[in-house]
mmCIF file of the N, C-alpha and C atoms, coordinates in Angstrom:
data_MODEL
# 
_entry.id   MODEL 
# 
loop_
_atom_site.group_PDB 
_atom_site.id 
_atom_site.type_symbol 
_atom_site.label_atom_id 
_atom_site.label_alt_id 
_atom_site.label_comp_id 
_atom_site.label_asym_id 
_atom_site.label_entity_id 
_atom_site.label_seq_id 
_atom_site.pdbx_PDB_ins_code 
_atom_site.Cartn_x 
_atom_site.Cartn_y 
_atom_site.Cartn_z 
_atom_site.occupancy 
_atom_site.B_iso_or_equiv 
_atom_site.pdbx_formal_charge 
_atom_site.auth_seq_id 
_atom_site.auth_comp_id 
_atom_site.auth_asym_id 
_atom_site.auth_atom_id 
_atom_site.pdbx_PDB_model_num 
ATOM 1   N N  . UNK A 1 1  ? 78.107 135.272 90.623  1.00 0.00 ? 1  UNK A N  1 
ATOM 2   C CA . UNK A 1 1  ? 77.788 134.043 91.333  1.00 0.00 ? 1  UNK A CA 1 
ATOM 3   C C  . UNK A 1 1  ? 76.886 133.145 90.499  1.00 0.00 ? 1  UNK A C  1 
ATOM 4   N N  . UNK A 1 2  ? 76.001 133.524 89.412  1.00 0.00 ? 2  UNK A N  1 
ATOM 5   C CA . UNK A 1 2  ? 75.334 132.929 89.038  1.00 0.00 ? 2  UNK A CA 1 
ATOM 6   C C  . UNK A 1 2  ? 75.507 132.362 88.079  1.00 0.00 ? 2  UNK A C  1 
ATOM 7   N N  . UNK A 1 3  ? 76.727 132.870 87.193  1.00 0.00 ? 3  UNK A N  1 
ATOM 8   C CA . UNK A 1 3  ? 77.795 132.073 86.221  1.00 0.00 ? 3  UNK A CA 1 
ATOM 9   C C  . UNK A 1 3  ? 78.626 130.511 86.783  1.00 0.00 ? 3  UNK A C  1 
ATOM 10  N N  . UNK A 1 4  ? 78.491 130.474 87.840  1.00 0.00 ? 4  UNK A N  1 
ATOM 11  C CA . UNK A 1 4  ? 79.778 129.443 88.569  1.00 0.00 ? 4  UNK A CA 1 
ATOM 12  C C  . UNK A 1 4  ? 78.326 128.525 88.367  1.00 0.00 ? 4  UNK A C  1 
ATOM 13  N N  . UNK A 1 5  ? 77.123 129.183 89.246  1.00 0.00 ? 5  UNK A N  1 
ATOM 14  C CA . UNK A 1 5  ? 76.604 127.392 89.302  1.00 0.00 ? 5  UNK A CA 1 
ATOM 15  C C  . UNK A 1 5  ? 76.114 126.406 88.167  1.00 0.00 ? 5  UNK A C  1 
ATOM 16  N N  . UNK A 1 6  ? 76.401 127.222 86.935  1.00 0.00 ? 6  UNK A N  1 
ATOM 17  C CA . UNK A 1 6  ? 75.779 126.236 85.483  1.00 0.00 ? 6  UNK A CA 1 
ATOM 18  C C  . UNK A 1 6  ? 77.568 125.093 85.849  1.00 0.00 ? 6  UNK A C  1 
ATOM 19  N N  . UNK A 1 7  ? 78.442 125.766 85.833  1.00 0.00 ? 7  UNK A N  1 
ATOM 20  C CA . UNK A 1 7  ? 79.678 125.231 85.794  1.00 0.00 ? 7  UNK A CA 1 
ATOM 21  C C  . UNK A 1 7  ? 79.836 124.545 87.079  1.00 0.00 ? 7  UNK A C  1 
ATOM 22  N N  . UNK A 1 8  ? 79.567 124.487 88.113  1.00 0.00 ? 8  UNK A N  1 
ATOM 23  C CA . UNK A 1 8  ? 79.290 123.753 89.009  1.00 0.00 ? 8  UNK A CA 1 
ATOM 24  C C  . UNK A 1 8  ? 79.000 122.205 88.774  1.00 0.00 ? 8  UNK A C  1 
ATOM 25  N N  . UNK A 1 9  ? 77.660 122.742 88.179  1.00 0.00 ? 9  UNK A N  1 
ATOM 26  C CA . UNK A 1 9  ? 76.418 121.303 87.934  1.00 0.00 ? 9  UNK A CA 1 
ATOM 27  C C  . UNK A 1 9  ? 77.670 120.611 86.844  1.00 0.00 ? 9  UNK A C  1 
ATOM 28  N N  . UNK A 1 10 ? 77.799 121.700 85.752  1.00 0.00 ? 10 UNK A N  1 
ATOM 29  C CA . UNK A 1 10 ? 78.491 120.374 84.562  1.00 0.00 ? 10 UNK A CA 1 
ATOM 30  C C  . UNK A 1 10 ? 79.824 119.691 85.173  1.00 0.00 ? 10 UNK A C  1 
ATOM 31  N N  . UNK A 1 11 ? 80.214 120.064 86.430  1.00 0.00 ? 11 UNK A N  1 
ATOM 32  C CA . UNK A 1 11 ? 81.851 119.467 87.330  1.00 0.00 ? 11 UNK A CA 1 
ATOM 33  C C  . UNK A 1 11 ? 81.148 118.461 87.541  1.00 0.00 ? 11 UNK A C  1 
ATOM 34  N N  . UNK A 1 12 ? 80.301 118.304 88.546  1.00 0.00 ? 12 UNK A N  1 
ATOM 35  C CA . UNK A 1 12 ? 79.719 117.609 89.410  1.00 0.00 ? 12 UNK A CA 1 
ATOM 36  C C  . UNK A 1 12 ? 78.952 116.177 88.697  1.00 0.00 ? 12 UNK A C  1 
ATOM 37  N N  . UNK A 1 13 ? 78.650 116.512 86.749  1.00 0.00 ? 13 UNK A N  1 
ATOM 38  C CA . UNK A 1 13 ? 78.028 115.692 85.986  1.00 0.00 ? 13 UNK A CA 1 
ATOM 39  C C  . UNK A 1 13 ? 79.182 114.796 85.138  1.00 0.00 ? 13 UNK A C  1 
ATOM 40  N N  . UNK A 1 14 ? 80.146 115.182 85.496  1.00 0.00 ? 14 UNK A N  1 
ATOM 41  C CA . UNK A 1 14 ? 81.811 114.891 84.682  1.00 0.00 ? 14 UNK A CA 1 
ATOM 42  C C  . UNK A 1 14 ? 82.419 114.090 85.912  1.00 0.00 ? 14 UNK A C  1 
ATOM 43  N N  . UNK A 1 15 ? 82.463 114.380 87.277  1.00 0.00 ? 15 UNK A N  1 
ATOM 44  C CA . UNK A 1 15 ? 82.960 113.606 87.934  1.00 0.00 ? 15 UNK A CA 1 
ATOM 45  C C  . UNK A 1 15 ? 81.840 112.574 88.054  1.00 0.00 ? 15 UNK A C  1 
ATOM 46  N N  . UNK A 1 16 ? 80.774 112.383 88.048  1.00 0.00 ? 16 UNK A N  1 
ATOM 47  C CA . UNK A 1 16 ? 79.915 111.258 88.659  1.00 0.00 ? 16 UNK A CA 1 
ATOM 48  C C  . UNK A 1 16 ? 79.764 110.639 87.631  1.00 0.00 ? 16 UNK A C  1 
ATOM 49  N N  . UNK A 1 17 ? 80.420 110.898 86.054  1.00 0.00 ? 17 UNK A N  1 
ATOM 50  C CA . UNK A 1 17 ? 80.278 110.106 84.747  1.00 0.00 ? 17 UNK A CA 1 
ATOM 51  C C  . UNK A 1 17 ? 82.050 109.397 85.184  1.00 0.00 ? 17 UNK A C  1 
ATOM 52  N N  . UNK A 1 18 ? 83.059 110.201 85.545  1.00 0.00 ? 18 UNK A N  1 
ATOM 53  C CA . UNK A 1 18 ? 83.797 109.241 85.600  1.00 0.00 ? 18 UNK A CA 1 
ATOM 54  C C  . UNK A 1 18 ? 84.281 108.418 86.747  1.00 0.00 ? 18 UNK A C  1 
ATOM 55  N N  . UNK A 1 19 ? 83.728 108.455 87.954  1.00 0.00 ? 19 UNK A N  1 
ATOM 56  C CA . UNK A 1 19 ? 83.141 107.596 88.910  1.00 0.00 ? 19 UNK A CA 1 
ATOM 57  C C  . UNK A 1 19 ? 82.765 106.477 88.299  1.00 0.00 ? 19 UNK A C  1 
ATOM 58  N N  . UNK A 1 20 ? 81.714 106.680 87.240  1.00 0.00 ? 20 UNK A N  1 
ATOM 59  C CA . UNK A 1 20 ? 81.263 105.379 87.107  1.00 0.00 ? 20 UNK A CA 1 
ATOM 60  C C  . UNK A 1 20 ? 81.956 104.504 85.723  1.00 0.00 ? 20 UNK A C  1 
ATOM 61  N N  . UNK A 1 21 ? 82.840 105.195 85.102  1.00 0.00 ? 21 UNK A N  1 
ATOM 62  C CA . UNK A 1 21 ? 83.826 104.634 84.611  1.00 0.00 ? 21 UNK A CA 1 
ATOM 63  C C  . UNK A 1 21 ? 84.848 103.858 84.955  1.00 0.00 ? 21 UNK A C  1 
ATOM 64  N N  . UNK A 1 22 ? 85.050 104.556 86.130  1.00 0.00 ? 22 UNK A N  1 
ATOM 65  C CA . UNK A 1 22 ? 86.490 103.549 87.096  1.00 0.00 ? 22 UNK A CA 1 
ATOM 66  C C  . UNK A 1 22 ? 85.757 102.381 87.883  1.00 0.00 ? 22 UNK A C  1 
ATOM 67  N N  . UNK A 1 23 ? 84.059 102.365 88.111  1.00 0.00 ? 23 UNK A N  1 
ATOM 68  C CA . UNK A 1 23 ? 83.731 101.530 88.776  1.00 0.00 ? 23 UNK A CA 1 
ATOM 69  C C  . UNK A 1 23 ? 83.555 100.226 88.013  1.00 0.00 ? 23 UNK A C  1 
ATOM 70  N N  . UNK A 1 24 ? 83.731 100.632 86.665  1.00 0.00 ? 24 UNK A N  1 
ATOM 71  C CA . UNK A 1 24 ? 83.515 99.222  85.436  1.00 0.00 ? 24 UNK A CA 1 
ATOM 72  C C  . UNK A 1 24 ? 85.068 98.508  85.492  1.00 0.00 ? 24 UNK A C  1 
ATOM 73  N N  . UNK A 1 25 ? 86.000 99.748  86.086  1.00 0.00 ? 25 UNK A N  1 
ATOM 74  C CA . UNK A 1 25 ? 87.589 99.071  86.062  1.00 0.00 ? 25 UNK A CA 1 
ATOM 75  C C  . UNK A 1 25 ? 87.744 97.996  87.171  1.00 0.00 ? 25 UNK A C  1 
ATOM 76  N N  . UNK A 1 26 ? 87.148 98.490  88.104  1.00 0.00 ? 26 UNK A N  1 
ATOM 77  C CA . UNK A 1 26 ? 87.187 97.914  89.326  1.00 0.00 ? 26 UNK A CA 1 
ATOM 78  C C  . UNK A 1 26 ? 86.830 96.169  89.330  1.00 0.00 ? 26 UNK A C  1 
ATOM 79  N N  . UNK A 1 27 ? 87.556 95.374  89.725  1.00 0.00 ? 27 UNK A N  1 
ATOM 80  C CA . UNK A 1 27 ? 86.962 94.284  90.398  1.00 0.00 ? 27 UNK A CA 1 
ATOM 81  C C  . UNK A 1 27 ? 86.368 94.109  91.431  1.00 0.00 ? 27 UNK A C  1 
ATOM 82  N N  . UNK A 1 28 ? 85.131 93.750  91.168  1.00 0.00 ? 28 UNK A N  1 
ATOM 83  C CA . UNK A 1 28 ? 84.463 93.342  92.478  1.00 0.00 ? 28 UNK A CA 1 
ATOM 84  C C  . UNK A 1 28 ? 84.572 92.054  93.200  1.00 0.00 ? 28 UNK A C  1 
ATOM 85  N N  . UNK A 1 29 ? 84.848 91.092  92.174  1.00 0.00 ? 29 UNK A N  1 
ATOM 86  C CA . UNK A 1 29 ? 85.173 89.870  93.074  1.00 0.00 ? 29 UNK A CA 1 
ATOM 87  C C  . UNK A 1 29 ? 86.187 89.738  94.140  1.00 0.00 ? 29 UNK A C  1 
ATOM 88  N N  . UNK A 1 30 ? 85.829 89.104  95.150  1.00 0.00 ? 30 UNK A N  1 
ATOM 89  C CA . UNK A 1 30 ? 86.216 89.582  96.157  1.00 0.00 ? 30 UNK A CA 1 
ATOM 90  C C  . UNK A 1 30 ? 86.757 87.511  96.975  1.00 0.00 ? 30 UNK A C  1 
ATOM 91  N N  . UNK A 1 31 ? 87.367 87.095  96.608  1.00 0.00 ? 31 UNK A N  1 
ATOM 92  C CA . UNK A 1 31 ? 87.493 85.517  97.370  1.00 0.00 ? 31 UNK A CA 1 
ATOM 93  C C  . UNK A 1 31 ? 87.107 85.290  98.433  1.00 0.00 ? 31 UNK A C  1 
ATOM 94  N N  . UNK A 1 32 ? 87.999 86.532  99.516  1.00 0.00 ? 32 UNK A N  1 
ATOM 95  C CA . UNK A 1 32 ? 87.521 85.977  100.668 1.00 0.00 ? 32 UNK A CA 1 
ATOM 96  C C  . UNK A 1 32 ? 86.278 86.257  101.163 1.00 0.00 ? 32 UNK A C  1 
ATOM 97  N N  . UNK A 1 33 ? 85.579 86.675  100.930 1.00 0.00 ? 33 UNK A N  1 
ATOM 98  C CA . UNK A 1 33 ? 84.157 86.969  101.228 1.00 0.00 ? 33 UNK A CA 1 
ATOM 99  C C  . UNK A 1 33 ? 83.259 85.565  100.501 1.00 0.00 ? 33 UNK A C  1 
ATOM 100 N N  . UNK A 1 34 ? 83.974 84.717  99.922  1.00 0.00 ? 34 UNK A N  1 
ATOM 101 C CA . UNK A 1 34 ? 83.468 83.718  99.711  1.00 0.00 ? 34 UNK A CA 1 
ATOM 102 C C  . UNK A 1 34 ? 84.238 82.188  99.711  1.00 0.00 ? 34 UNK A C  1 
ATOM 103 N N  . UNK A 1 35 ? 84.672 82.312  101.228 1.00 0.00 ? 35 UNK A N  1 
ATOM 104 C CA . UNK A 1 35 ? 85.620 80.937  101.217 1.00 0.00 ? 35 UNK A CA 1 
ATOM 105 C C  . UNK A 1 35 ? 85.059 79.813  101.497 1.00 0.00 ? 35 UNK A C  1 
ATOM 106 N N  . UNK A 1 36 ? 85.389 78.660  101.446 1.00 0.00 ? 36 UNK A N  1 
ATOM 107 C CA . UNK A 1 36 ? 84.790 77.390  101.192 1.00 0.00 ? 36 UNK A CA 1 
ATOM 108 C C  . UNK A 1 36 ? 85.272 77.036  103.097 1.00 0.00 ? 36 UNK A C  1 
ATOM 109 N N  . UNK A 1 37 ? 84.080 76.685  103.350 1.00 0.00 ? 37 UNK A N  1 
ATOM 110 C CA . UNK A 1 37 ? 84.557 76.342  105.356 1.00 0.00 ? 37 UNK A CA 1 
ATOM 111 C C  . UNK A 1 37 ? 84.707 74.886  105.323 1.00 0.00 ? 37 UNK A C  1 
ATOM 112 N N  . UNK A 1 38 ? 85.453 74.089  104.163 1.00 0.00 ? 38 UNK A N  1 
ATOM 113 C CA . UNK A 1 38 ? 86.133 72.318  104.534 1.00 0.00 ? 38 UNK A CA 1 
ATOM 114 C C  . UNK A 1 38 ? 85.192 71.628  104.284 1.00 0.00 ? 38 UNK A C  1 
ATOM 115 N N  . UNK A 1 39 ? 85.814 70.014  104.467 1.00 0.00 ? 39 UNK A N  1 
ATOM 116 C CA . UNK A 1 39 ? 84.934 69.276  104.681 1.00 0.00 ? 39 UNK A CA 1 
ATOM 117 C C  . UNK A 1 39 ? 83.947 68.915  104.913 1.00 0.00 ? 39 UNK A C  1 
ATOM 118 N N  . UNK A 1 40 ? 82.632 68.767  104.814 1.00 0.00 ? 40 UNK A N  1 
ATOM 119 C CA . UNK A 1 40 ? 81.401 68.455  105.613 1.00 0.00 ? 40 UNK A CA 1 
ATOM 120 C C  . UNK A 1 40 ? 81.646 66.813  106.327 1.00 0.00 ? 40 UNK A C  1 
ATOM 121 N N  . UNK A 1 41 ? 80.669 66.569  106.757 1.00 0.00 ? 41 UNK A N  1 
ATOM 122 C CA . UNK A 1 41 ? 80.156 65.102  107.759 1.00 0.00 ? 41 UNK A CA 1 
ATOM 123 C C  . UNK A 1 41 ? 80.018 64.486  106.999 1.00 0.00 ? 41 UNK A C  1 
ATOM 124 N N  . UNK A 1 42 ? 80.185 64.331  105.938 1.00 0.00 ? 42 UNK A N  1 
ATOM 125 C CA . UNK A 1 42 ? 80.246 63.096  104.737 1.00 0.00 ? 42 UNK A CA 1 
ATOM 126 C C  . UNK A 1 42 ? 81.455 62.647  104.230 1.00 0.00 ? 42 UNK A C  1 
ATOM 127 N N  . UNK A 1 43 ? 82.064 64.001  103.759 1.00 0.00 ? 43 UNK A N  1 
ATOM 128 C CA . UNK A 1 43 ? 83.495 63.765  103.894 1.00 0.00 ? 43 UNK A CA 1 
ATOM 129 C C  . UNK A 1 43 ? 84.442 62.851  105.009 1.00 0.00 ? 43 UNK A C  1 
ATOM 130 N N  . UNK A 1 44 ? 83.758 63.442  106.171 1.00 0.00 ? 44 UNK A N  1 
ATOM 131 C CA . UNK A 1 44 ? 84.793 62.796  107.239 1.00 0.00 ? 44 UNK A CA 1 
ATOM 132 C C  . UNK A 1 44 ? 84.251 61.123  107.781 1.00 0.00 ? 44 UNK A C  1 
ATOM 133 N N  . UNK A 1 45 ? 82.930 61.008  107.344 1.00 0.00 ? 45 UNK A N  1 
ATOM 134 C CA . UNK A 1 45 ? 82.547 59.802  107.283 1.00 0.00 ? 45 UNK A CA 1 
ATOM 135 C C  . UNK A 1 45 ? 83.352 58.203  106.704 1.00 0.00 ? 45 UNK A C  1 
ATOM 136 N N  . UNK A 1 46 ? 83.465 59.277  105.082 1.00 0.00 ? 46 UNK A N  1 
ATOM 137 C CA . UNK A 1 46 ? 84.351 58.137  104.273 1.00 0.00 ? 46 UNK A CA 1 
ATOM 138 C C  . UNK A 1 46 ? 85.938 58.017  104.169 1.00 0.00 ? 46 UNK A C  1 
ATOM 139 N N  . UNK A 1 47 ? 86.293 59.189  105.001 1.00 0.00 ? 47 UNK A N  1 
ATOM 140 C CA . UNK A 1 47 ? 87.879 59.114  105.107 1.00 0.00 ? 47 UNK A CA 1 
ATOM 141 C C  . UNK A 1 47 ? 87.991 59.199  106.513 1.00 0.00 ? 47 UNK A C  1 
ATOM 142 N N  . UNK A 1 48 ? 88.090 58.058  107.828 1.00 0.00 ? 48 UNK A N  1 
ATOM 143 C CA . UNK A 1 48 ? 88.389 58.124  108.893 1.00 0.00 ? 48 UNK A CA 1 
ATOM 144 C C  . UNK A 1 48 ? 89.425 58.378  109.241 1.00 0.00 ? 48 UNK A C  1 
ATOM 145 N N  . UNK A 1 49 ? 89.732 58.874  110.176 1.00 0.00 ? 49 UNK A N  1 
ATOM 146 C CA . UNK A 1 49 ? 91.141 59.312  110.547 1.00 0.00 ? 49 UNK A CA 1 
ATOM 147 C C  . UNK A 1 49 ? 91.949 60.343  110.059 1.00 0.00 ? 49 UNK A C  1 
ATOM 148 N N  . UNK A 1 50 ? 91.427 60.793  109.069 1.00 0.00 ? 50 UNK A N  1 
ATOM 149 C CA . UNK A 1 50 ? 91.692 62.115  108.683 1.00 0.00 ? 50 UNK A CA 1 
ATOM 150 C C  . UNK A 1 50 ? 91.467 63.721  108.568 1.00 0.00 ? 50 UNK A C  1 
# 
């Protein structure tokens, strides 16, 4: 039993190194979490009727 947990720790240090490899792959930008909500009251000021 006491052989497994050195090999344990080094699994556990190999997956959380390549975790953070795929997290550099990853895009984080994300659009809709940053959409533009239109026109403001200035806009609609100088274009009536629209």
């Amino acid at each position: 039993m006491l052989a497994i947990q050195p090999l344990l720790r080094r699994l556990t240090e190999i997956v959380t190194r390549w975790q953070g490899l795929l997290d550099l792959g990853r895009n984080r930008y994300r659009p809709e979490l940053h959409y533009m909500r239109g026109p403001g009251p200035k806009w609609h000021a100088k274009h009536p009727g629209t």
